[in-house]
C-alpha positions in Angstrom: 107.1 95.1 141.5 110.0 95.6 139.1 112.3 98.4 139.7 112.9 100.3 136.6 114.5 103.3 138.4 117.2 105.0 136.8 116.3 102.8 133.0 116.4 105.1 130.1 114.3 104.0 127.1 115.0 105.8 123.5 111.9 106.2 121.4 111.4 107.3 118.4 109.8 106.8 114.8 112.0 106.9 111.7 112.2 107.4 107.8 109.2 109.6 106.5 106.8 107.7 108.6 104.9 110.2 110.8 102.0 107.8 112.8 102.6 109.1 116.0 99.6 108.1 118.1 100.6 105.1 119.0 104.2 106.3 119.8 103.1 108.8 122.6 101.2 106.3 123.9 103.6 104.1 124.4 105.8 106.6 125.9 103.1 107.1 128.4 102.9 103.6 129.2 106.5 103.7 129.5 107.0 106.5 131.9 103.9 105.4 134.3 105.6 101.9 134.3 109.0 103.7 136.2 111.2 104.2 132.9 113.0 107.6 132.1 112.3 108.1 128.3 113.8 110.0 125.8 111.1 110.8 123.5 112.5 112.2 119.9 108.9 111.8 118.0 108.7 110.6 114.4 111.0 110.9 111.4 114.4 110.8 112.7 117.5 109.2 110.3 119.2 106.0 111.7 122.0 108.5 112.5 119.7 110.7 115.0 119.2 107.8 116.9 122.2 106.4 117.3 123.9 109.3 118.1 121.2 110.0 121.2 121.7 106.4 122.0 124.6 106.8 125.2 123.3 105.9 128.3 119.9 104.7 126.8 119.1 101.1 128.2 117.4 100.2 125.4 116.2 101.7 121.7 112.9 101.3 120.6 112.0 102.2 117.0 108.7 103.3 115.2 107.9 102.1 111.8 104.5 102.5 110.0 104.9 102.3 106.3 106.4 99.4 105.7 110.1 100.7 104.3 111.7 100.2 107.6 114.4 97.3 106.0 115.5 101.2 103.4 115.5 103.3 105.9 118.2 101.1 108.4 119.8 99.7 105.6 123.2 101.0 107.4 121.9 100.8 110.9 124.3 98.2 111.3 127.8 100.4 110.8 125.6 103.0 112.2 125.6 101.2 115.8 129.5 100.3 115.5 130.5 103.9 114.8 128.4 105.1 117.6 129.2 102.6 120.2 125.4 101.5 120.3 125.6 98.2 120.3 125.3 97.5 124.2 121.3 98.8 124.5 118.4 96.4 123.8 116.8 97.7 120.4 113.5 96.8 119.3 111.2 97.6 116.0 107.9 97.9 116.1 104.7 99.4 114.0 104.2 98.1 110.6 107.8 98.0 109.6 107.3 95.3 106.8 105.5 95.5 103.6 105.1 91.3 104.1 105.4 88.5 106.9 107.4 86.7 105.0 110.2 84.8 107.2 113.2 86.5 105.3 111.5 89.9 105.7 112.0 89.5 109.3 114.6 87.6 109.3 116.5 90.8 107.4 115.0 93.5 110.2 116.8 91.1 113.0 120.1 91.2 110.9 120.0 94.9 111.2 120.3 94.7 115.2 117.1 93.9 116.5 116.7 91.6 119.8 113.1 91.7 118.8 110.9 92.7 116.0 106.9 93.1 116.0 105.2 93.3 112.6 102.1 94.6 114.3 100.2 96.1 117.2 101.6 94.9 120.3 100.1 96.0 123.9 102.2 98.6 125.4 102.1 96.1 128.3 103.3 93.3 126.8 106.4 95.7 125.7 107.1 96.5 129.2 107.2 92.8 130.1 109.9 91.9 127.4 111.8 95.1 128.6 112.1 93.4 132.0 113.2 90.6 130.5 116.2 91.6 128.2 117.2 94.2 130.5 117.2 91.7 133.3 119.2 89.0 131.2 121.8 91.8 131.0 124.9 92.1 133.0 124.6 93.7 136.9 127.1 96.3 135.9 125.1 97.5 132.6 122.0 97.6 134.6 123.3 100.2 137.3 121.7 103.8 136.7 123.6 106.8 135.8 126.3 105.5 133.1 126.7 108.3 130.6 124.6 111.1 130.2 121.1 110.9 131.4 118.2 111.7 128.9 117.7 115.0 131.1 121.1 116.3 129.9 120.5 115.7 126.5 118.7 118.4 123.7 115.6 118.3 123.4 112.9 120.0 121.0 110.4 121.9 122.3 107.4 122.8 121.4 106.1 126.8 121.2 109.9 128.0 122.8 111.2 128.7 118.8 110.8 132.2 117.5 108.4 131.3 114.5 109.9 130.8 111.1 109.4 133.4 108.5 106.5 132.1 105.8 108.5 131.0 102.5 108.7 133.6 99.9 107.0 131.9 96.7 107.8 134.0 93.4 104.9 134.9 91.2 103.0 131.5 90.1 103.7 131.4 86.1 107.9 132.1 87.6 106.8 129.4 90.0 105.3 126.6 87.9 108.6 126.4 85.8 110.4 125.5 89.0 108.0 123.1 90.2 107.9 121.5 87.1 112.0 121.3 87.1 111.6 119.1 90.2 111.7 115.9 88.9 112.1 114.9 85.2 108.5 114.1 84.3 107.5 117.6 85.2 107.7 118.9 81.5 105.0 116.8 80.7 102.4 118.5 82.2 103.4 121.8 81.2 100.8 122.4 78.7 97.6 123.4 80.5 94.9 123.0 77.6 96.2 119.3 77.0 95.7 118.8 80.8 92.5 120.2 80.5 91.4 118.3 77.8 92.1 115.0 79.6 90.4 115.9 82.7 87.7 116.9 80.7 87.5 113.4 78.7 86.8 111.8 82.2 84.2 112.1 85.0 84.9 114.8 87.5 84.1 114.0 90.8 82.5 117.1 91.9 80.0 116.6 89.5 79.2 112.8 90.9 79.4 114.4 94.2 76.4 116.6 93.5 73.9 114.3 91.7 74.9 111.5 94.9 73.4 114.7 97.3 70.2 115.3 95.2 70.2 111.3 94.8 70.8 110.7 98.9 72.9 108.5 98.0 76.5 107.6 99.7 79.7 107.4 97.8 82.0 104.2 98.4 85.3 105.2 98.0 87.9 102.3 98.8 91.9 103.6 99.0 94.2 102.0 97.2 97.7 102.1 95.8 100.8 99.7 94.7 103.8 100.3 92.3 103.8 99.2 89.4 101.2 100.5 86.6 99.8 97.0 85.4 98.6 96.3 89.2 97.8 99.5 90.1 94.9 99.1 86.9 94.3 95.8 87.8 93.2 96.5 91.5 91.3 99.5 90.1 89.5 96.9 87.7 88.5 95.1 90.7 87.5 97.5 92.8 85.3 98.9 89.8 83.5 96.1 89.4 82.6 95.3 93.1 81.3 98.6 92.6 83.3 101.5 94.0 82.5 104.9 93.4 85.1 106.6 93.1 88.7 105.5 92.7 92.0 106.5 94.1 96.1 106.7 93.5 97.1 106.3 96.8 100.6 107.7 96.8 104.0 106.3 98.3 105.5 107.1 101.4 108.9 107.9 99.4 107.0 110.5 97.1 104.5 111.9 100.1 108.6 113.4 100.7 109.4 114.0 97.9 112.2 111.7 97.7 112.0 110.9 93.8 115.1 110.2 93.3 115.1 107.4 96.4 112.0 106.1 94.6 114.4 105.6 91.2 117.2 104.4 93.3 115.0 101.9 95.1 113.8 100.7 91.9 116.7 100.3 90.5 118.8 98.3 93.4 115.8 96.1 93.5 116.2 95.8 89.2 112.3 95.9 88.7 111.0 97.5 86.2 108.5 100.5 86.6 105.0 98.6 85.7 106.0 95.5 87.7 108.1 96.5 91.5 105.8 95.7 94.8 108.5 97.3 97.5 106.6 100.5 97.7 103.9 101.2 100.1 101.6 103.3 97.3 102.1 104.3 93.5 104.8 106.8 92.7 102.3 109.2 90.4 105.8 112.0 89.9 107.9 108.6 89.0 105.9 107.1 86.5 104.6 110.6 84.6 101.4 111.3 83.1 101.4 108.9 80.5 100.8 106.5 82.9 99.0 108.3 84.8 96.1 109.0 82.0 96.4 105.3 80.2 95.2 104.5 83.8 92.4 106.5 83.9 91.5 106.5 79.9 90.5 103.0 81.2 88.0 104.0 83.8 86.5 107.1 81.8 83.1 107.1 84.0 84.4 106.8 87.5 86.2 109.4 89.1 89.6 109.7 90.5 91.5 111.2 93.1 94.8 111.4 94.7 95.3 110.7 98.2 98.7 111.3 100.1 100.4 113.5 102.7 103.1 115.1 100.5 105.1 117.6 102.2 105.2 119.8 99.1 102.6 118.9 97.2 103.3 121.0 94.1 104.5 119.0 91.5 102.3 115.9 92.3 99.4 118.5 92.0 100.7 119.1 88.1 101.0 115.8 87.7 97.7 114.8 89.1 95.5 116.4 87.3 97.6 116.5 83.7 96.6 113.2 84.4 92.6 113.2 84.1 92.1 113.4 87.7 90.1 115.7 89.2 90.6 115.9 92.7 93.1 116.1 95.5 93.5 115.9 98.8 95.4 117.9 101.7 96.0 121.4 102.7 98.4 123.5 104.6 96.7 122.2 108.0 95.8 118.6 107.8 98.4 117.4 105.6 101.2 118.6 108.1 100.4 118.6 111.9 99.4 115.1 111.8 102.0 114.1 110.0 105.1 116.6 109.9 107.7 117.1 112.7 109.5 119.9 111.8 107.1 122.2 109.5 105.6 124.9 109.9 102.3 126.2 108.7 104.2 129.5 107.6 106.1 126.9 105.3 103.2 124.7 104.0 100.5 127.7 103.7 102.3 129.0 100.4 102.9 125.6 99.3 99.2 124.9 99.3 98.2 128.5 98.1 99.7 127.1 94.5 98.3 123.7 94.5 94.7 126.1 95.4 95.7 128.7 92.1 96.5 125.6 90.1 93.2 124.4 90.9 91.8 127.6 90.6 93.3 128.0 87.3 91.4 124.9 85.4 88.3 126.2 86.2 88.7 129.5 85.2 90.3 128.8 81.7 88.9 125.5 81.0 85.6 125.5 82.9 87.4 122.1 84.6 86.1 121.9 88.4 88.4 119.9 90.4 87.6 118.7 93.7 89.7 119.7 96.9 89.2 117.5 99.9 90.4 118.2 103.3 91.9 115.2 105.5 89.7 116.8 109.0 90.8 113.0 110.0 93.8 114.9 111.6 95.6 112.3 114.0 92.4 110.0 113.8 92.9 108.9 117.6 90.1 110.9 119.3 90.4 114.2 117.3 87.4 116.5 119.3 85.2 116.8 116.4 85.2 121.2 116.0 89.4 120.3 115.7 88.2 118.7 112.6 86.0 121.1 111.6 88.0 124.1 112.1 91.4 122.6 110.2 89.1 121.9 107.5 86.8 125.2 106.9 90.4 127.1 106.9 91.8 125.1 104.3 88.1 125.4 102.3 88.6 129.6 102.6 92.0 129.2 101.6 91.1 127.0 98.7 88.2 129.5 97.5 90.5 132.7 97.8 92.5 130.9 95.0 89.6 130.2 92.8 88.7 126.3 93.7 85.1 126.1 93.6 84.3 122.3 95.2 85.2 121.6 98.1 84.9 118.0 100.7 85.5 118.4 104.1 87.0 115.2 105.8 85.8 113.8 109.6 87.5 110.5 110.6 84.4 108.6 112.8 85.3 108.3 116.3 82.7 105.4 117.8 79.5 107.3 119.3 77.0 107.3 116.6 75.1 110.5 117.7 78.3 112.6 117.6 79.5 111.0 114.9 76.3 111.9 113.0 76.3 115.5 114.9 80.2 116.0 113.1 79.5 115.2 109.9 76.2 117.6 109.6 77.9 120.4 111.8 81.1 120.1 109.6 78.6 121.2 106.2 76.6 123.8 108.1 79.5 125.5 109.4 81.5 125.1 106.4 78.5 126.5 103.8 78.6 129.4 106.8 81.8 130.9 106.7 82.1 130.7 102.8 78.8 132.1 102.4 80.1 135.1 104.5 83.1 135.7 103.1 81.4 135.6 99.5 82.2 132.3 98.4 78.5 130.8 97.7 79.5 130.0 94.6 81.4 127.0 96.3 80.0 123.6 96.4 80.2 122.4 99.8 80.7 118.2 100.5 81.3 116.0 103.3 83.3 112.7 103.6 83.0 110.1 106.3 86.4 107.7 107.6 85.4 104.9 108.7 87.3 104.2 111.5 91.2 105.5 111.3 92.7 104.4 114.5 94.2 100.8 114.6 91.4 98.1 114.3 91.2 94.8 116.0 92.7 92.0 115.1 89.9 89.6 115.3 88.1 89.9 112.0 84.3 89.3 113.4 84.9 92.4 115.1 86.1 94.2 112.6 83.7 93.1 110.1 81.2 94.3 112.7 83.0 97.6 113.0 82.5 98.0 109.3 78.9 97.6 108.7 78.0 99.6 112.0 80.3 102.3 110.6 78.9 102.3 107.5 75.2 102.7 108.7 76.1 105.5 110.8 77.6 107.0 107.4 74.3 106.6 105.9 72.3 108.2 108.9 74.8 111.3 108.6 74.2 112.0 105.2 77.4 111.9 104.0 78.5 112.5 100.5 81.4 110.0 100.7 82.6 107.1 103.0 86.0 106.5 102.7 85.9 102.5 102.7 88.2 100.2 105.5 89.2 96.4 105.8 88.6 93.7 107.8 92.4 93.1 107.5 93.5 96.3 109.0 95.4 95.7 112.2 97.4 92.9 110.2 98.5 94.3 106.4 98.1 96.0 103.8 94.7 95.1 102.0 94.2 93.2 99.0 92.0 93.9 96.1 90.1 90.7 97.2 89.6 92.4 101.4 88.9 96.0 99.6 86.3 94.3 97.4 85.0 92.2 100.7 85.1 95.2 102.4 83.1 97.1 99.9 80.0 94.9 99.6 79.5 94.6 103.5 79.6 98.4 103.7 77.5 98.3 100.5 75.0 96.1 102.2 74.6 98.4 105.1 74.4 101.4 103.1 71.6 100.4 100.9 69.6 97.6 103.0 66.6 98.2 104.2 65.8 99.0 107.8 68.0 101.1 108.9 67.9 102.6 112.7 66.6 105.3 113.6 68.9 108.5 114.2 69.7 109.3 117.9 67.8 111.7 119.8 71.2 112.9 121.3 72.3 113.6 117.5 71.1 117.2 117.5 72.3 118.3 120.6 75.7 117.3 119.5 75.6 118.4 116.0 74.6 121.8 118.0 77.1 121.7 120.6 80.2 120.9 117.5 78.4 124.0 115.6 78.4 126.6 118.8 82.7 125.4 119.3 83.5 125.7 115.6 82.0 129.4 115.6 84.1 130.2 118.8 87.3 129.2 118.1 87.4 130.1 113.9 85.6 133.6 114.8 88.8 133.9 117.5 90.9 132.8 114.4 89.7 135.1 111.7 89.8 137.9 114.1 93.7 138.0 114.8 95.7 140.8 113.7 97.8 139.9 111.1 98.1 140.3 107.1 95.8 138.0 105.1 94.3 134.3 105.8 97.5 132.3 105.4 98.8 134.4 108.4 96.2 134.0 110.4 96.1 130.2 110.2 100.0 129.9 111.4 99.4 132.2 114.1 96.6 129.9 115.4 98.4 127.0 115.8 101.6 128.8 116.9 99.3 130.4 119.7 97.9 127.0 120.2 94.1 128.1 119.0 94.0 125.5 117.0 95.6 122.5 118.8 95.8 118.7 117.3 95.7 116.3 119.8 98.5 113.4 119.4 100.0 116.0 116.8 104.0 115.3 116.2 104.5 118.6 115.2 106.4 121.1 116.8 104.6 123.9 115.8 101.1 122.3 117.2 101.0 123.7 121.0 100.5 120.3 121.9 98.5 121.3 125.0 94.9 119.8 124.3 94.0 116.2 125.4 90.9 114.0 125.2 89.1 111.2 126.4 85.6 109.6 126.0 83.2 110.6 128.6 80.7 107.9 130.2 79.0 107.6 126.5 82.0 106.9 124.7 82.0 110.6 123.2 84.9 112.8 122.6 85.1 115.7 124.7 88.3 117.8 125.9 89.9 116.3 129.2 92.2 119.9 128.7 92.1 122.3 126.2 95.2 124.5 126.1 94.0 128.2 124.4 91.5 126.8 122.4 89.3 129.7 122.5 85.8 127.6 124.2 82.9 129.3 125.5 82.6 129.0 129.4 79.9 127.2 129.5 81.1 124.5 126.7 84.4 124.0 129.2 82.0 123.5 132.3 80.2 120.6 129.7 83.5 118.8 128.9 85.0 119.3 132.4 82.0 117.7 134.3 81.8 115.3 131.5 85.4 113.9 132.0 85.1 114.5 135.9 82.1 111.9 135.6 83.7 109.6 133.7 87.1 109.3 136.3 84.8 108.9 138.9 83.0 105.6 137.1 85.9 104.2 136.4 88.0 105.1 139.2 91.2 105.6 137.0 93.8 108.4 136.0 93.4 110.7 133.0 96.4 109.5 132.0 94.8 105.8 132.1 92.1 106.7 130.6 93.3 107.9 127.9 95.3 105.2 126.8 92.6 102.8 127.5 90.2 104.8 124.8 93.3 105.0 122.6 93.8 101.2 122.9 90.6 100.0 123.2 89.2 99.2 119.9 92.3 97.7 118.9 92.2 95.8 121.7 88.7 94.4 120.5 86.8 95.7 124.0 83.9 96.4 122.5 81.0 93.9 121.7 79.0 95.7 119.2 80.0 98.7 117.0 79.1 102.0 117.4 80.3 101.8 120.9 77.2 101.8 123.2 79.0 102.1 126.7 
């Protein structure tokens, strides 16, 4: 067996990128093979690393949205300066928007040994560690040259004092410094002009309502590229396969608020606006409202929405809907910990109270509803399904304090159909509960189903199967909405030709006859998600503190509400999970979620039952579920171990 005693491996993710799932698992694979790693999470500069870099053995660096050749444009110098040139360095993730030759061929020039455009087993990583480190010389090998990993700072989670919440001025003082943020800004200004475009196109909470008395499921694909004549073109295409509902699927750079790296890029690459393909999404704040509503002027009876992440979220709110669209996605919960290091809910709670009172606002002087979906897909990789449903019916009270008056609560599918099924009808009973009792009936309560988030497999018969299995569980959960996957997913982005494949196999499954029947298990899961979501959001609601928004920050900084896989340093970071001998999600440990006794008994024998099958580690467990789908070890889908 190798000896990698006394190796130190840097890891870390960098640029806005925030996947982190795959990262800690990897770091996990890392440390059980022997290494010593020095784990800095997601979102660090090209400077952060290399300036952690003495006495690392080798440097391994996370990409996921493609802009990895911008972010270590000067990684190069960067190395020099810091005398990081002797350690191994590798990229990984999705660090390329293409496969071209010269696209890789640019990421090795940076100071890559090796560079992997895709999933890559965390074993096959170890193996080409052992062999660069080995082709090394004897003196560079020997442990303890500089400072060990140990010496260095670390973060740590729940040891800061907690940040004090941001204090937001008044909303009309507010809304003219938002709009100041970037140049387009001014043109949303007026409200009533806003209003009337919004109103000139379909809403989608109105769709959303006649699909529930209709029983029928929404197919929403996602979707976004640069420029404004492709961005129409692909929603032309997606249209007439027959999607649902259509979506702006925003950059990486904007989701940062970066605009003026967005103009920069654009203009070192001298494209023009309506015609650039180097960005992972469309920049909505970049290209205004003009194009934003000549892009959905074309599309007047399907309804849009914006999909994205965006740290503050404020001005591409404004812009959003001054452009005719009518819903938007995120709040202070689920559009941070799973994608935020360094951000607190006491940060991102006011933030989101304005995009909520801007929401708020159309309907009450316009009669405009505007939907406000909740991404309850968290970290995607085996989120325990009341996580989900807790993150998301806090960010639905939060919305209706402010005014907004439809609401679609997210759940990402996790591969057992009964508690799959159970998620999606325990995340509308509880959510219609706790608005109803906090006077809020008034509030139109939706679900949406994700087909499968986590990395797919590369072998596309699998993941077609994956697809049309997923989407028939969708349609046995009564779902409002199915937010539509490849077959392409493990490999690149998706075309408008894969979304439109993609659409008519789910479309085939959703409306084709002979459908299974529901499982029998389905309601005692649905029961058991209901009897946890009560627990832990009564907990939550009952802390001491000053309003909602406090509350919710306090939860997570007292780790009530803990994210699994969560980069953030504000999530306590103490709750794990694994599938038990059914390939459901239950809690392997739960930290101070706030669980009934009985409930912890359930998940405790469950995952006791399943170490005993397989004879294995949690720890090897859990990175075999993680894995395992992307892997392809499954031979039908839902997962039917």
């Amino acid at each position: 067996m190798t000896d990698r005693s006394g190796r130190t491996i840097l890891l870390g993710g960098v640029g806005g990128d925030s996947h982190s799932v795959g990262l800690i698992i990897l770091r996990r694979a890392l440390e059980r093979a022997g290494f010593t790693v020095d784990f800095l999470s997601t979102q660090n500069s090209p400077d952060e690393l290399c300036e952690r870099v003495r006495g690392a053995d080798a440097v391994l660096v996370s990409n996921m949205d493609g802009h990895a050749a911008y972010y270590l444009r000067d990684l190069y110098a960067l190395r020099i300066l810091h005398g990081a040139e002797d350690a191994v360095w590798y990229l990984g993730g999705n660090p390329s928007l293409t496969d071209e030759a010269t696209a890789v061929d640019e990421l090795h020039a940076l100071g890559f040994q090796r560079v992997f455009l895709g999933y890559v087993d965390p074993a096959h990583v170890v193996a080409c560690l052992d062999e660069d480190l080995a082709a090394r010389n004897a003196d560079r090998d020997a442990p303890g040259s500089g400072r060990s990993a140990e010496d260095r700072p670390r973060a740590a989670r729940g040891t800061a004092a907690p940040p004090p919440a941001i204090e937001l001025a008044p909303f009309a003082e507010q809304r003219e410094e938002v709009l100041a943020q970037w140049h387009t800004g001014h043109q949303a200004l007026n409200l009533e002009d806003n209003a009337a475009a919004c109103a000139a196109r379909t809403g989608l909470a109105a769709v959303q309502d006649r699909a529930e008395q209709d029983g029928r499921v929404l197919i929403h694909p996602r979707t976004g590229v640069a420029g404004v004549h492709e961005q129409t073109e692909l929603f032309r295409v997606l249209h007439e396969a027959g999607a649902d509902v259509l979506s702006f699927q925003i950059d990486s750079l904007t989701r940062n608020n970066l605009h003026d790296q967005v103009e920069l890029l654009l203009k070192e690459s001298s494209a023009q606006l309506d015609s650039f393909h180097g960005l992972n999404g469309f920049p909505l704040v970049n290209h205004g409202i003009t194009a934003g509503r000549t892009i959905t002027a074309k599309f007047p009876d399907t309804p849009f929405q914006v999909r994205h992440s965006t740290r503050d979220p404020r001005l591409l709110a404004e812009i959003t809907y001054a452009s005719g669209v009518t819903a938007f996605e995120g709040g202070a919960l689920t559009y941070n910990l799973p994608y935020y290091r360094n951000y607190s809910p006491r940060h991102s709670v006011p933030r989101w109270k304005y995009v909520d009172r801007l929401t708020g606002l159309y309907h009450e002087r316009f009669g405009i509803t505007i939907d406000r979906e909740f991404f309850g897909v968290l970290t995607a990789a085996m989120v325990p399904a009341c996580v989900a449903v807790v993150a998301c019916v806090l960010e639905a009270l939060l919305a209706a304090e402010e005014g907004v008056k439809s609401v679609s609560l997210g759940y990402a599918e996790q591969g057992n159909r009964a508690q799959d099924i159970g998620a999606i009808r325990a995340l509308r009973r509880v959510g219609r509960h706790y608005l109803d009792r906090y006077g809020h009936d008034d509030v139109a309560v939706h679900t949406v189903f994700h087909q499968y988030m986590a990395a797919f497999p590369g072998d596309r018969k699998k993941s077609r199967s994956l697809l049309h299995g997923s989407a028939v569980t969708a349609r046995l959960s009564g779902a409002t909405r199915l937010m539509l996957k490849t077959a392409v997913e493990s490999s690149r982005i998706p075309s408008a030709a894969h979304n439109a494949e993609g659409l008519l196999l789910v479309k085939s499954a959703l409306e084709g006859p002979g459908a299974p029947p529901v499982p029998a298990e389905a309601d005692a899961e649905e029961d058991l998600i209901v009897r946890e979501s009560h627990a832990v959001l009564d907990a939550i609601l009952a802390l001491d503190a000053a309003g909602l928004g406090e509350r919710v920050a306090l939860a997570v900084e007292r780790g009530l509400l803990d994210v699994p896989f969560s980069p953030n340093l504000w999530n306590a970071g103490r709750a794990m999970s694994v599938r038990d001998c059914t390939g459901a999600v239950r809690f392997a440990e739960t930290g101070a979620i706030p669980l009934p006794d009985d409930v912890l008994r359930f998940h405790t024998q469950a995952v006791r039952d399943r170490q005993a099958r397989d004879r294995a580690d949690l720890e090897v467990l859990v990175e075999r579920d993680v894995l395992r789908t992307a892997r392809g070890e499954f031979d039908t889908w839902p997962l039917t171990d």
